[in-house]
VEXTORBA-413691 format. One record per residue: residue number from 1; y, x, z of N, C-alpha, C, O in turn. Coordinates in Angstrom, 3 decimals, always signed. Each point is the difference from the previous one (the first is absolute). Example, Ala and Ser with C-alpha at 12.3 -4.5 7.8 and 13.67 -1.06 7.14 Angstrom:
! residues 2
num: 1 | npy: -5.690 | npx: +13.190 | npz: +7.800 | capy: +1.190 | capx: -0.890 | capz: +0.000 | cpy: +1.200 | cpx: +0.900 | cpz: +0.000 | opy: -0.019 | opx: +1.036 | opz: +0.665
num: 2 | npy: +1.069 | npx: -1.386 | npz: -1.385 | capy: +1.190 | capx: +0.820 | capz: +0.060 | cpy: +1.090 | cpx: -0.770 | cpz: +0.730 | opy: +1.108 | opx: +0.509 | opz: +0.169
! end
This chain:
! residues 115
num: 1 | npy: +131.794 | npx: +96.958 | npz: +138.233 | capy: -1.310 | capx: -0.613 | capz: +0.069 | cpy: -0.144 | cpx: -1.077 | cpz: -1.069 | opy: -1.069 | opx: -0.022 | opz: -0.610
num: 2 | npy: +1.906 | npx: -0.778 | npz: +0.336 | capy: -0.085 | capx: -1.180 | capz: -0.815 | cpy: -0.154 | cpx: +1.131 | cpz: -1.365 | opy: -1.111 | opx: +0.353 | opz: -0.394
num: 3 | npy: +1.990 | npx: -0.019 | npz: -0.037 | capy: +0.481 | capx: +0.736 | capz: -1.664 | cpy: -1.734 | cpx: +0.361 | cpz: +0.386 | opy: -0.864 | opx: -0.793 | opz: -0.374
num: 4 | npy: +0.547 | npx: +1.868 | npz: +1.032 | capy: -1.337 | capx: +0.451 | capz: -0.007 | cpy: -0.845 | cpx: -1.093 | cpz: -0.354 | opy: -0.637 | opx: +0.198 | opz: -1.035
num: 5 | npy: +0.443 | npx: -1.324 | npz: +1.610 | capy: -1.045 | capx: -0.965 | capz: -0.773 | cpy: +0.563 | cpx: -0.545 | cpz: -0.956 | opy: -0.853 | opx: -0.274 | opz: -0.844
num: 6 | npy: +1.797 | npx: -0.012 | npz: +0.550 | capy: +0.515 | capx: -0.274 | capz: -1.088 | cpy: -0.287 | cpx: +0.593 | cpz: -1.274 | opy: -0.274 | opx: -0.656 | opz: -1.004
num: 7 | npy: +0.360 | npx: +2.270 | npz: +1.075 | capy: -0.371 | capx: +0.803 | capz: -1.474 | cpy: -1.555 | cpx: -0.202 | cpz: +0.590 | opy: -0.580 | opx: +0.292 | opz: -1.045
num: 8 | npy: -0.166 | npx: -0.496 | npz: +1.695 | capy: -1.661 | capx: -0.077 | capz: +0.010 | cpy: -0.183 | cpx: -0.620 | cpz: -0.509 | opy: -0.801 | opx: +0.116 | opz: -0.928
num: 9 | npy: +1.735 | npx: -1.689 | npz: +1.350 | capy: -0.744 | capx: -1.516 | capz: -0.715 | cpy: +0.318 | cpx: +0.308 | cpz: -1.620 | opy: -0.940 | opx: -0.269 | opz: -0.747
num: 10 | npy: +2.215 | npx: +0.829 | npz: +0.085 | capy: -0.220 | capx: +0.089 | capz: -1.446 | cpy: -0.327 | cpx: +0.899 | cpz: -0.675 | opy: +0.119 | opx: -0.068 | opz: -1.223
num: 11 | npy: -0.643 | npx: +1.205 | npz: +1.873 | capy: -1.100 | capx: +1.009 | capz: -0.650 | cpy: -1.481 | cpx: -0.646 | cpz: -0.188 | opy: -0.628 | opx: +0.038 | opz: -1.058
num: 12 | npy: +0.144 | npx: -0.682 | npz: +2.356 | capy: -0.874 | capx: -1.034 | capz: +0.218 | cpy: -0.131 | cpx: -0.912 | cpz: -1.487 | opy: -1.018 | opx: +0.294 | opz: -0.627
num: 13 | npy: +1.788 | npx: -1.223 | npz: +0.054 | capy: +0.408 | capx: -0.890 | capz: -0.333 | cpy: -0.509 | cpx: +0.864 | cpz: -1.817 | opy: -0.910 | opx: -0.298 | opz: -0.773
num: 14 | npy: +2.039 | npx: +1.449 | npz: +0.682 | capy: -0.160 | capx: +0.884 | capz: -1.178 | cpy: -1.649 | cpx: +0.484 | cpz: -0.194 | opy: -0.530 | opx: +0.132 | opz: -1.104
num: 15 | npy: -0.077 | npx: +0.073 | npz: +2.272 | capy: -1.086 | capx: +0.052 | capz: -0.101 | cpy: -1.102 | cpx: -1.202 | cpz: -0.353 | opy: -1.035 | opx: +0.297 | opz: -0.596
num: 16 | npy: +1.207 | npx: -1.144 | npz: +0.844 | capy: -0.498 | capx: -1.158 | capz: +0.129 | cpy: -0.054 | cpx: +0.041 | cpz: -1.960 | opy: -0.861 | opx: +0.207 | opz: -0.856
num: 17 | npy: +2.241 | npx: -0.519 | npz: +0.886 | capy: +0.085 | capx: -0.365 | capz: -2.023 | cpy: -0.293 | cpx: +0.395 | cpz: -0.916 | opy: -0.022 | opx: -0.508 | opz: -1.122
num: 18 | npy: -0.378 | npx: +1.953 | npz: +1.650 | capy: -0.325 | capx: +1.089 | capz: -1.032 | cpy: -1.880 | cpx: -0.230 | cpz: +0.391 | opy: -0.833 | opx: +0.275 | opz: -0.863
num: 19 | npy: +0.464 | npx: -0.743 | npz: +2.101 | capy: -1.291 | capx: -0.124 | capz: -0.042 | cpy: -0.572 | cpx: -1.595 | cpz: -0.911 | opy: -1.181 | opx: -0.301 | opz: -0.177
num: 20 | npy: +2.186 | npx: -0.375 | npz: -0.204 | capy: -0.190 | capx: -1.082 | capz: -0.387 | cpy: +0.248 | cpx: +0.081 | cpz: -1.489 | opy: -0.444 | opx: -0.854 | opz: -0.767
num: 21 | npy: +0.887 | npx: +1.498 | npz: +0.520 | capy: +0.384 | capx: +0.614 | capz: -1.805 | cpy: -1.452 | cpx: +0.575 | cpz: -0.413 | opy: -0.564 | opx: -0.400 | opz: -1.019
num: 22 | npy: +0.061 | npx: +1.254 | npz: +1.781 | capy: -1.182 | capx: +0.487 | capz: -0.453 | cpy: -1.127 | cpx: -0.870 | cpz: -0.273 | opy: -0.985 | opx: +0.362 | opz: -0.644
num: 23 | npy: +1.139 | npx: -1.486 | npz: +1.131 | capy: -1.256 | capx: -0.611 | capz: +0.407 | cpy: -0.534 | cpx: -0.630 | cpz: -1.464 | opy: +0.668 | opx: -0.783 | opz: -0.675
num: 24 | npy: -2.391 | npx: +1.421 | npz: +0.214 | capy: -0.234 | capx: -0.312 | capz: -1.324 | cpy: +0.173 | cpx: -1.622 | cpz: -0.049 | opy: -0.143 | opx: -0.627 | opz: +1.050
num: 25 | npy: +0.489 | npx: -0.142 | npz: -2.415 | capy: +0.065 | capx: -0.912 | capz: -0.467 | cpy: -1.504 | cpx: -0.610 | cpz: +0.247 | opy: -0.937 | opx: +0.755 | opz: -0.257
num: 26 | npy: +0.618 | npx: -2.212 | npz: +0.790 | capy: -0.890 | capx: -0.622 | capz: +0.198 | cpy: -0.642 | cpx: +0.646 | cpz: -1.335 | opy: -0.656 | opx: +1.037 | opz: +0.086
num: 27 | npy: +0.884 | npx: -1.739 | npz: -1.423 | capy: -0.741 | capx: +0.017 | capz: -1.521 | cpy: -0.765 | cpx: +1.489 | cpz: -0.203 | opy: -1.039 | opx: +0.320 | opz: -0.577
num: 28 | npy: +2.166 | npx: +0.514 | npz: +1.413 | capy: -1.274 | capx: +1.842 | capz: -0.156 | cpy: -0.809 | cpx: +0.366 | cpz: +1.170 | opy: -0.530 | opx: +1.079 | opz: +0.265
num: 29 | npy: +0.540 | npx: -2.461 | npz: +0.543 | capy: -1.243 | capx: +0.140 | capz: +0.911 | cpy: -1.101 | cpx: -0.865 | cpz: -0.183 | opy: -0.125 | opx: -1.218 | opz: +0.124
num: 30 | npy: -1.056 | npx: +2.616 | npz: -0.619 | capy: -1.429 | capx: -0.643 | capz: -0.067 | cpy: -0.788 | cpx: -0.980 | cpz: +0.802 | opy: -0.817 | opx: -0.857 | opz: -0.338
num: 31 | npy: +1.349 | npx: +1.266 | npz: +1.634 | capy: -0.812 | capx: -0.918 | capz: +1.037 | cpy: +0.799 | cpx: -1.315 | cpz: +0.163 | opy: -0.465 | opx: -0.983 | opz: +0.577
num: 32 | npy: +1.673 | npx: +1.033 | npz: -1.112 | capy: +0.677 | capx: -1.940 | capz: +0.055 | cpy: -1.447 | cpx: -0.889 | cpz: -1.133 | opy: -0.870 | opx: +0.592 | opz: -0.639
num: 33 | npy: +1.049 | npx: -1.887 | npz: +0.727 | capy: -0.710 | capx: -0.819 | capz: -0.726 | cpy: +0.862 | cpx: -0.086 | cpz: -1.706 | opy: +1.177 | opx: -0.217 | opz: -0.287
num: 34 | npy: -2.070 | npx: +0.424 | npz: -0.343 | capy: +0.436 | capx: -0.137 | capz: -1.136 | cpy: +1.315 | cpx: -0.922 | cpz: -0.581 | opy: +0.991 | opx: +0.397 | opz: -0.612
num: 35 | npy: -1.354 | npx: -1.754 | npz: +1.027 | capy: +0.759 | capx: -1.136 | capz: -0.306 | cpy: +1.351 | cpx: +0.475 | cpz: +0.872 | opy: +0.940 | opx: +0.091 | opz: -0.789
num: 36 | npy: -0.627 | npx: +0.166 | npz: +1.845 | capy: +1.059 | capx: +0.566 | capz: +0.623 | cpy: +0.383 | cpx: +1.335 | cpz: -0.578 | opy: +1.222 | opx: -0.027 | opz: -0.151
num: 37 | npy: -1.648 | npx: +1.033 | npz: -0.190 | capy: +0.528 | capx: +1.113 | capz: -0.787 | cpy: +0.991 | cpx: -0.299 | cpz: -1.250 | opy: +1.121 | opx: +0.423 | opz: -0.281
num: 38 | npy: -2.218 | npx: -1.547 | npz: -0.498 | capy: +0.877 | capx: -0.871 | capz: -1.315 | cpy: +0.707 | cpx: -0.288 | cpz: +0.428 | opy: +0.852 | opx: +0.881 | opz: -0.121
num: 39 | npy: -0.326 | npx: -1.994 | npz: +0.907 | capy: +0.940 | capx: -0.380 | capz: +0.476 | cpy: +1.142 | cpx: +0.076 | cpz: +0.422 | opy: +0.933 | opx: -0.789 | opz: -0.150
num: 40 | npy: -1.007 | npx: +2.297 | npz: +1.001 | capy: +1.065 | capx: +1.139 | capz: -0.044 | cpy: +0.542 | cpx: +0.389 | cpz: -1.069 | opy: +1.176 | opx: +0.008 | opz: -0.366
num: 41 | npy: -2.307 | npx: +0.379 | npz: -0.204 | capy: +0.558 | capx: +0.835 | capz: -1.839 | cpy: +0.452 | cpx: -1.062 | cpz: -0.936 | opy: +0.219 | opx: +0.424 | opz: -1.135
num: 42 | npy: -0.076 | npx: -1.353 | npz: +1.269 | capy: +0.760 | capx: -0.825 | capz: -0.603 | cpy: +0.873 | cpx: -0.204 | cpz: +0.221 | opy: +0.852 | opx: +0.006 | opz: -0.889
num: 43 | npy: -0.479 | npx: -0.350 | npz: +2.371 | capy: +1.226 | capx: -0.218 | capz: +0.320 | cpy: +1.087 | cpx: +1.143 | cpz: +0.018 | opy: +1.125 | opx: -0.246 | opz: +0.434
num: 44 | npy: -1.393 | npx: +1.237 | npz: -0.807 | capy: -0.133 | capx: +1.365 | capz: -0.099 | cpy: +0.667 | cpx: +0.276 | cpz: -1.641 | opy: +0.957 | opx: +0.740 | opz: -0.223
num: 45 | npy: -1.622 | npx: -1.427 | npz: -0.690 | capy: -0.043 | capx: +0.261 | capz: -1.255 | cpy: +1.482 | cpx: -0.598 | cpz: -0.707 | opy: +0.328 | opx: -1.071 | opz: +0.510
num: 46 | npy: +0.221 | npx: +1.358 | npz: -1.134 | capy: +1.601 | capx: -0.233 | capz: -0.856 | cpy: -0.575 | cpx: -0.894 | cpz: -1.090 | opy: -1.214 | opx: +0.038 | opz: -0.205
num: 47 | npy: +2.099 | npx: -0.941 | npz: -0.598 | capy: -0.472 | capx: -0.753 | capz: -1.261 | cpy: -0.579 | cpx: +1.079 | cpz: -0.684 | opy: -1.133 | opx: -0.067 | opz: -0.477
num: 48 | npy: +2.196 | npx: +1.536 | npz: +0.370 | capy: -0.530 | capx: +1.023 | capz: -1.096 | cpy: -1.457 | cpx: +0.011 | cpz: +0.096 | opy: -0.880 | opx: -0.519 | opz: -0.687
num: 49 | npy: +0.866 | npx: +1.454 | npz: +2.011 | capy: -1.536 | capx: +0.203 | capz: +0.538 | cpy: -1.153 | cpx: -0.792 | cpz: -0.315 | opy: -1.123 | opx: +0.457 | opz: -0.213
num: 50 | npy: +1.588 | npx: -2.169 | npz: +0.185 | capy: -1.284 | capx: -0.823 | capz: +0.219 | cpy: -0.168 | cpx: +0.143 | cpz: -2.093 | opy: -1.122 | opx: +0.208 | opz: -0.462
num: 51 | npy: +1.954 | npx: -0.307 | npz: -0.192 | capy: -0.295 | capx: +0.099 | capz: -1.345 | cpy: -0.530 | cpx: +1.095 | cpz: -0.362 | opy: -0.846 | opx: +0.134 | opz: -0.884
num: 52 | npy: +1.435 | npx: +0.896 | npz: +1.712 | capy: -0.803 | capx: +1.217 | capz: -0.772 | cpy: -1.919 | cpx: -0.239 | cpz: +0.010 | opy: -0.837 | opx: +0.356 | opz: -0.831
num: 53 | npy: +0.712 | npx: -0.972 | npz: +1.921 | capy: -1.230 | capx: -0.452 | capz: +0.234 | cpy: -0.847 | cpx: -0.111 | cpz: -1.483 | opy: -1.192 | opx: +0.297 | opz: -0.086
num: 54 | npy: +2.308 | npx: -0.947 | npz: -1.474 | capy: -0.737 | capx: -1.041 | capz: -0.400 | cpy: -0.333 | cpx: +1.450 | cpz: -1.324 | opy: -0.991 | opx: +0.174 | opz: -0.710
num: 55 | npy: +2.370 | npx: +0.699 | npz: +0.829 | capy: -0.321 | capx: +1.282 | capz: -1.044 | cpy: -1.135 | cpx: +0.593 | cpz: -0.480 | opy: -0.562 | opx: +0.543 | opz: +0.951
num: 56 | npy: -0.007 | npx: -0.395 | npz: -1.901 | capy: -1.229 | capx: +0.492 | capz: -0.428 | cpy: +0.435 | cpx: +1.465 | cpz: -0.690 | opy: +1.016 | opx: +0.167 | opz: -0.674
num: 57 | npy: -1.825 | npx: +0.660 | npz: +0.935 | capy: +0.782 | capx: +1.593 | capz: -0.388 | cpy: -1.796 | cpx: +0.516 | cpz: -0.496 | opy: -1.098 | opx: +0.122 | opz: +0.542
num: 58 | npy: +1.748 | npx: +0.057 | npz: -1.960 | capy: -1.035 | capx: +0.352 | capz: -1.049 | cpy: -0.408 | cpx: +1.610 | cpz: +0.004 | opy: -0.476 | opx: +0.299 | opz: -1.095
num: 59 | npy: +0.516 | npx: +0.596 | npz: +1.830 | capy: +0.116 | capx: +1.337 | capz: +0.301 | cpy: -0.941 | cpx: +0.819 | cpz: -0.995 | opy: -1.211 | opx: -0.212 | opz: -0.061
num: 60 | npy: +1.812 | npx: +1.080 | npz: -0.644 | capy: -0.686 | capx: +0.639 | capz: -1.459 | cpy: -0.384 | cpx: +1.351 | cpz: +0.403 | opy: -0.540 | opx: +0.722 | opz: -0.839
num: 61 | npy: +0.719 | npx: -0.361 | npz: +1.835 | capy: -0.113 | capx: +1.559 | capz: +0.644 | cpy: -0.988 | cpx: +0.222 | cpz: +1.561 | opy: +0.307 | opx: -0.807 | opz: +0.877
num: 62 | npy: -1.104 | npx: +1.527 | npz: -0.616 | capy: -0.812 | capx: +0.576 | capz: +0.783 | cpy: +1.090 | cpx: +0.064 | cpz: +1.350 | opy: +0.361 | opx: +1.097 | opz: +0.429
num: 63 | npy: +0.144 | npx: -2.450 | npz: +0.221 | capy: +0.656 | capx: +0.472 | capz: +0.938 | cpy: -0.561 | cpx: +0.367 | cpz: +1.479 | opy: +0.708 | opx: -0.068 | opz: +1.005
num: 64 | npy: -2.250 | npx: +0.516 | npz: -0.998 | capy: -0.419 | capx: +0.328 | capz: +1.052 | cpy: +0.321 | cpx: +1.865 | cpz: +0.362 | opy: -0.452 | opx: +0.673 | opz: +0.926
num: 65 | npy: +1.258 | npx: -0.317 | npz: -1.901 | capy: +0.815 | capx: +1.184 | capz: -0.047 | cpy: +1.299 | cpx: -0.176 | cpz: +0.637 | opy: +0.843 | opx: -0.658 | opz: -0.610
num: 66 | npy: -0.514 | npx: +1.236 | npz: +1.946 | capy: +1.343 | capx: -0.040 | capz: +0.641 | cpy: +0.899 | cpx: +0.342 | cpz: -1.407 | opy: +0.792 | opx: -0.831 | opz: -0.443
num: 67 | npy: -1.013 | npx: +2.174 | npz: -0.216 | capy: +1.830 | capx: -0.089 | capz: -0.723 | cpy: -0.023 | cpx: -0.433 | cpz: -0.969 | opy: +0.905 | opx: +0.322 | opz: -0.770
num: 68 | npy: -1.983 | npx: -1.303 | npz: +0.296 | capy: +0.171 | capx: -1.052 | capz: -1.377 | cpy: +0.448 | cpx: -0.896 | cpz: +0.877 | opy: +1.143 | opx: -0.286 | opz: -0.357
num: 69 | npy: -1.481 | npx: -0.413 | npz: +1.480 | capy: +0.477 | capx: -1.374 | capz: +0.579 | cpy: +1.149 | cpx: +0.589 | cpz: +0.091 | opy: +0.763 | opx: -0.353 | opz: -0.900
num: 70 | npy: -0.075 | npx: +1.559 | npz: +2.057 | capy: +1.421 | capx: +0.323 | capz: -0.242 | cpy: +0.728 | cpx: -0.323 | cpz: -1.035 | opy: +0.923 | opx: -0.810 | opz: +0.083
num: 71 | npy: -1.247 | npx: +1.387 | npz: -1.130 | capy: +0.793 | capx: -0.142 | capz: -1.697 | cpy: -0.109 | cpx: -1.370 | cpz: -0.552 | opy: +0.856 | opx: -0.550 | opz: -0.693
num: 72 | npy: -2.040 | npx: +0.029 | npz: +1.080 | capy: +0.358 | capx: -1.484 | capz: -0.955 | cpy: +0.544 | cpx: -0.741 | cpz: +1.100 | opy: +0.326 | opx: -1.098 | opz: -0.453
num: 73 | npy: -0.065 | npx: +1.164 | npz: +1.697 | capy: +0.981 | capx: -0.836 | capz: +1.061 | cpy: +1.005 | cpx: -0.008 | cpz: -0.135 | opy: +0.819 | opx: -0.910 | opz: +0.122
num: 74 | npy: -0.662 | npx: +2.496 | npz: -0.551 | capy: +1.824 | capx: +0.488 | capz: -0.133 | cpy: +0.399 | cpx: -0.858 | cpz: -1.471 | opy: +0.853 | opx: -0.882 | opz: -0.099
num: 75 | npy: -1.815 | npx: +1.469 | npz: -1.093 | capy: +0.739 | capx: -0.756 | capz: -1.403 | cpy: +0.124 | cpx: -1.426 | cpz: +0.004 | opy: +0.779 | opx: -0.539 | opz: -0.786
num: 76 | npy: -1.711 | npx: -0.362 | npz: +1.875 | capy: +0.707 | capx: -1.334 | capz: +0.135 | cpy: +0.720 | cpx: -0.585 | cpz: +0.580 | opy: +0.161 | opx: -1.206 | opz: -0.189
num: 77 | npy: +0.832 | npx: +2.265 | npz: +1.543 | capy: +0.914 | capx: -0.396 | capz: +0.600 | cpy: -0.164 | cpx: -1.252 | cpz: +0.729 | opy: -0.951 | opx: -0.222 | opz: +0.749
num: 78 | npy: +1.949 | npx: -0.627 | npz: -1.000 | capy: +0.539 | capx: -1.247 | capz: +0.984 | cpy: -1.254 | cpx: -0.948 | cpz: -0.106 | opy: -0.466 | opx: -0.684 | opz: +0.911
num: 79 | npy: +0.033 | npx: +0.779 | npz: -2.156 | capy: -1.369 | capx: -1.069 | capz: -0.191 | cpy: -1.078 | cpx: +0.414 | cpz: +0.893 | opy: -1.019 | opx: -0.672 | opz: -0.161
num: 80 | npy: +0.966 | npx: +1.299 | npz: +0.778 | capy: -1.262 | capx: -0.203 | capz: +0.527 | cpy: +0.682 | cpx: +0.824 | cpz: +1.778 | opy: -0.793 | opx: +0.503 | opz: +0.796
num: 81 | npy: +1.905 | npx: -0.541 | npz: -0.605 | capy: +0.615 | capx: +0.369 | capz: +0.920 | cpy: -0.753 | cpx: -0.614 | cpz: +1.266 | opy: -0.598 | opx: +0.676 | opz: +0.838
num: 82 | npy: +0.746 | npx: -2.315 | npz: -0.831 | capy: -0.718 | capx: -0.695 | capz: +1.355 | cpy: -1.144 | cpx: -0.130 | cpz: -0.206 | opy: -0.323 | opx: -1.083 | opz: +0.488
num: 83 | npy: -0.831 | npx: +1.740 | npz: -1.107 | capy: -1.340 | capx: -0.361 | capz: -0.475 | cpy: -0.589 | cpx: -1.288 | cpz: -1.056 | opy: +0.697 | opx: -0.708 | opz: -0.727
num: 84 | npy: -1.664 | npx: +0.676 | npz: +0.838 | capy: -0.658 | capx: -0.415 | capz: -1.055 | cpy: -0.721 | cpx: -0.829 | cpz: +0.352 | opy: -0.491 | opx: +0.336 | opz: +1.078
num: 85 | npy: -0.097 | npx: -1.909 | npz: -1.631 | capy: -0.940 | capx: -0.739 | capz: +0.628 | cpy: -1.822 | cpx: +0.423 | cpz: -0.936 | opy: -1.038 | opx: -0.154 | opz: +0.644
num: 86 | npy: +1.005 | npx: +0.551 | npz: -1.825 | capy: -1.312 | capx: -0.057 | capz: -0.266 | cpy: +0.007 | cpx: +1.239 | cpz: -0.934 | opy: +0.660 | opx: +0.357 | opz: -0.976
num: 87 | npy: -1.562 | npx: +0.078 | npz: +1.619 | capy: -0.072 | capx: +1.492 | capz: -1.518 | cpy: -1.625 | cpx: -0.110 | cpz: -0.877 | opy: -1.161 | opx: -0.308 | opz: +0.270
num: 88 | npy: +1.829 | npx: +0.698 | npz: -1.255 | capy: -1.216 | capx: -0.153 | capz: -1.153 | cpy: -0.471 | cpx: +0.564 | cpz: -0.825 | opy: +0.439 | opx: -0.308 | opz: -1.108
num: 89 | npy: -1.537 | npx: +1.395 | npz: +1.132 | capy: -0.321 | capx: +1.432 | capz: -0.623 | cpy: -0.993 | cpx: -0.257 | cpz: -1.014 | opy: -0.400 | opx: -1.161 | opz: -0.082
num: 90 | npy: -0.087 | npx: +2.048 | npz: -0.729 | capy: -0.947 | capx: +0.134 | capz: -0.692 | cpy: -1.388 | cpx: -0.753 | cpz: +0.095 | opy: -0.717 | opx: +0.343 | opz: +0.940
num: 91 | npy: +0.364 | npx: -1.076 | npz: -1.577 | capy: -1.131 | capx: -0.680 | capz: +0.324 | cpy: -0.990 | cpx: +1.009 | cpz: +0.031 | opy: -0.896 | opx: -0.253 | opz: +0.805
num: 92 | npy: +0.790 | npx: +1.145 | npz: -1.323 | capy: -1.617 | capx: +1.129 | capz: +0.173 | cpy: +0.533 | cpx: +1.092 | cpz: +0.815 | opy: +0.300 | opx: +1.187 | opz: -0.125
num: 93 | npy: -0.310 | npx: -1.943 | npz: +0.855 | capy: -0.383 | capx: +1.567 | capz: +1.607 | cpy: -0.956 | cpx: -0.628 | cpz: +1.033 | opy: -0.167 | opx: -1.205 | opz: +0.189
num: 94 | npy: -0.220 | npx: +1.871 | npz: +0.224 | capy: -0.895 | capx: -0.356 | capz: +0.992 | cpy: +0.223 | cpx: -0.388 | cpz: +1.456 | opy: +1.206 | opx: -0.250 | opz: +0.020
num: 95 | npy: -1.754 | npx: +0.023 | npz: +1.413 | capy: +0.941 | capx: -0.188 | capz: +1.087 | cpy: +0.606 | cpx: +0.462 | cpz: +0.756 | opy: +0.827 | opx: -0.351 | opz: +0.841
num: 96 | npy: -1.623 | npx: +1.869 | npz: -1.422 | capy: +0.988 | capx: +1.252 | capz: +0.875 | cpy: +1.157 | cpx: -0.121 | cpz: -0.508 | opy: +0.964 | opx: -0.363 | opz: +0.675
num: 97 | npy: -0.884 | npx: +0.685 | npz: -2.095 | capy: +1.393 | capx: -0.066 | capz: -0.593 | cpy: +1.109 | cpx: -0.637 | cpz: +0.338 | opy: +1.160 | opx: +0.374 | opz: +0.174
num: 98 | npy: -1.876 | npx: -1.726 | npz: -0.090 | capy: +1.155 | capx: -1.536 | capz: -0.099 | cpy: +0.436 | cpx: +0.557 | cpz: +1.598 | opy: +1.137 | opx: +0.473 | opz: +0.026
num: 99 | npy: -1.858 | npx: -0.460 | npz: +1.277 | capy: +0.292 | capx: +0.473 | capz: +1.046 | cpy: +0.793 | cpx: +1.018 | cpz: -0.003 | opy: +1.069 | opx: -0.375 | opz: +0.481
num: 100 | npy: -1.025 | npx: +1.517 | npz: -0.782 | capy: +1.015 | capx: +1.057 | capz: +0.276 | cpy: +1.087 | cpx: -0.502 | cpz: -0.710 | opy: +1.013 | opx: +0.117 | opz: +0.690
num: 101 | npy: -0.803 | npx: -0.586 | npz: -1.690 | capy: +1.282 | capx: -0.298 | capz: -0.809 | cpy: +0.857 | cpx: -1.038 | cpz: +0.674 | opy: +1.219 | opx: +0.151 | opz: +0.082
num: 102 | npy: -1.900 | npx: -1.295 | npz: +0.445 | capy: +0.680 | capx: -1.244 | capz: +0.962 | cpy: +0.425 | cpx: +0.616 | cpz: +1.395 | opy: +1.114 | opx: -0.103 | opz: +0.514
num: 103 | npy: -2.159 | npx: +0.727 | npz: -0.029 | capy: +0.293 | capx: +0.590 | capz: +1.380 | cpy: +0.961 | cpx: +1.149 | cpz: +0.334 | opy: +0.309 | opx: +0.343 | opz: +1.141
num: 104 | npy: +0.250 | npx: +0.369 | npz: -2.622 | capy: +0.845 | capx: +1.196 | capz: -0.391 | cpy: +1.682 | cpx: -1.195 | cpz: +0.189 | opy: +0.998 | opx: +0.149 | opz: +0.706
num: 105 | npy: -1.405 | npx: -1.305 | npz: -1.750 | capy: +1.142 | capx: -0.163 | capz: -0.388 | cpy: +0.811 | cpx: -1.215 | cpz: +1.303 | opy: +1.159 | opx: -0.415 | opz: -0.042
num: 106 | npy: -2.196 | npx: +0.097 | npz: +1.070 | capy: -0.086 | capx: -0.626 | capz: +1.191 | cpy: +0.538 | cpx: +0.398 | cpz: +0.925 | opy: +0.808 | opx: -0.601 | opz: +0.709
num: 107 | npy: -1.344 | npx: +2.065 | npz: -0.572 | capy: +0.434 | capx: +0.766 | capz: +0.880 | cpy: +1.789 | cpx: +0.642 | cpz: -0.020 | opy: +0.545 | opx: +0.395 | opz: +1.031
num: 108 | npy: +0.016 | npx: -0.407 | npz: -2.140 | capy: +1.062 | capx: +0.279 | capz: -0.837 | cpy: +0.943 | cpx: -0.798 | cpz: +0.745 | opy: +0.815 | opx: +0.459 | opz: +0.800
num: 109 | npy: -0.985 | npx: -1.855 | npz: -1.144 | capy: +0.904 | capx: -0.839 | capz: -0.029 | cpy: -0.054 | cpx: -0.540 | cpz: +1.863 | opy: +0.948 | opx: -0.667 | opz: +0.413
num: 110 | npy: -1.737 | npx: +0.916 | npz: +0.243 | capy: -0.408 | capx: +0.010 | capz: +1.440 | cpy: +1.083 | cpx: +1.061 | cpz: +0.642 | opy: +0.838 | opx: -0.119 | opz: +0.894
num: 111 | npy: -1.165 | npx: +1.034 | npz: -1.611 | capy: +1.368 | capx: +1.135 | capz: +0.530 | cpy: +1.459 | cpx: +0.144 | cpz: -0.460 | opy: +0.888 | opx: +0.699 | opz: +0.489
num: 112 | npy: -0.855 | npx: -1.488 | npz: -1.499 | capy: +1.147 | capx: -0.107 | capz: -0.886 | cpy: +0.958 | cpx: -1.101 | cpz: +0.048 | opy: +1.183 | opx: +0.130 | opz: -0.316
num: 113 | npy: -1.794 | npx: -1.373 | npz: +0.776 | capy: +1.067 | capx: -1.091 | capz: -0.151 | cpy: -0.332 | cpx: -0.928 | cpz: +1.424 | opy: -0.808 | opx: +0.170 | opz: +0.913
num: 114 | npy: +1.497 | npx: -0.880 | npz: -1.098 | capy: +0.772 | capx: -0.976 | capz: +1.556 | cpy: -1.176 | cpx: -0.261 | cpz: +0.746 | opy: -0.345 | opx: +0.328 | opz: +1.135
num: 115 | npy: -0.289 | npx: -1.115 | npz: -2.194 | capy: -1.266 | capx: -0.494 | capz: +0.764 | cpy: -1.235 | cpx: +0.437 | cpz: -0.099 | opy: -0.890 | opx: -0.507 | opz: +0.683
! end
């Protein structure tokens, strides 16, 4: 009888941690208050991380194309490994443009790195 609650309470327990691992990060929940989301994601953020913040990435290519963003991610390797803080395209495009290209290369690094 005991061993029996015994493996309950730490299957219980295993269950418990693995429901607590999942649980999204305050900063990728929309409905937290802004100022508390930051807050998280900062405390959250590595020296690397908070500098990459300050990186400006001059991008010469149409990366609202998945296998151009693929190829120019891959040829820059480690540099742009933890993301990027500011990207900076062509001054003559319009807002569709500038939109798909930020939101391409947004979406990238959303699926790709830590944070």
């Amino acid at each position: 009888m005991k061993s029996s609650f015994l493996i309950a309470l730490i299957l219980f327990g295993n269950f418990i941690s693995k429901a607590q691992k999942k649980q999204l990060p305050i900063y990728k929940k929309a409905s937290a208050p802004i100022e508390v989301r930051v807050k998280d994601l900062l405390k959250r953020m590595t020296v690397l991380d908070k500098c990459k913040q300050l990186d400006i990435w001059h991008a010469k290519t149409d990366l609202s194309k998945p296998d151009i963003l693929e190829k120019t991610l891959v040829a820059l390797g480690d540099t742009v490994k933890n993301g990027i803080g500011f990207l900076q395209f062509e001054v003559e495009m319009n807002n569709t443009q500038y939109a798909a290209r930020f939101n391409a290369v947004q979406k990238y690094f959303v699926e790709h790195t830590r944070l």
